[in-house]
N, C-alpha and C positions, 0 to 999 in steps of 0.2 A: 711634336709637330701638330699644328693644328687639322682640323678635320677636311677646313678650304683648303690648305696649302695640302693636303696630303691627296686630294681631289684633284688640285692644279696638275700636281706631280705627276699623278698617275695620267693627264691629257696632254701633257706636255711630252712623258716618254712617249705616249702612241701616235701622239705627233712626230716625233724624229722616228721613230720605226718608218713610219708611212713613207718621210723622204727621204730616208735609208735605201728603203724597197723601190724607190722610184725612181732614184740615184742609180741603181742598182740594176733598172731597166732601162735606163738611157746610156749606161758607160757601153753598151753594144752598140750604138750607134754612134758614127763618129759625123752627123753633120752638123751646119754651123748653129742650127734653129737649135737642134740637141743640146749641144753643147754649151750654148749660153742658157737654156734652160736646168740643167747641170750647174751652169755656175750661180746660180740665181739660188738653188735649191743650197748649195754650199753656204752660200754667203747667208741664209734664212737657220742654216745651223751654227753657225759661227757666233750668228745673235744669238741663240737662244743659250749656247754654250760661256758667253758673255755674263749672260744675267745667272749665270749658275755656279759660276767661278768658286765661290766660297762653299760652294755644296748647298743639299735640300736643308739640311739644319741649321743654317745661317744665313736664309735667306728672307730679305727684308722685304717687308710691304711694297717699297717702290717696285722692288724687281718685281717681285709677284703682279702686280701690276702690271708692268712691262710684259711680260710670259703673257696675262691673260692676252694683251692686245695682240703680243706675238700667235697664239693661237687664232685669232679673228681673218689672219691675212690669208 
């Protein structure tokens, strides 16, 4: 793996940590602003889980691509 994508990897897991943990403080609250932010946060790992499909050692420049901008939002 190259040095960039081993870079991306490592910002991309501590990007899903963070909305793991964040996830993880909203599932206590069950109101509705919560809870669509909850699913907002789901659906933001759904993508990122998309672009990872074939795993870190077969992952193509486009995805990679795609990840960095996923990290931008």
């Amino acid at each position: 793996m190259s040095l960039s994508k081993l870079e991306l990897k490592l910002r991309v897991e501590a990007k899903i940590n963070e909305i793991k943990a964040q996830m993880g403080t909203l599932a206590a609250d069950a109101t509705g602003e919560t809870q669509k932010r909850k699913q907002q946060l789901e659906t933001r790992l759904k993508d990122a889980e998309a672009e990872l499909k074939g795993g870190w050692e077969k992952i193509t420049d486009q995805a990679a691509s795609k990840l960095n901008e996923w990290l931008k939002r």
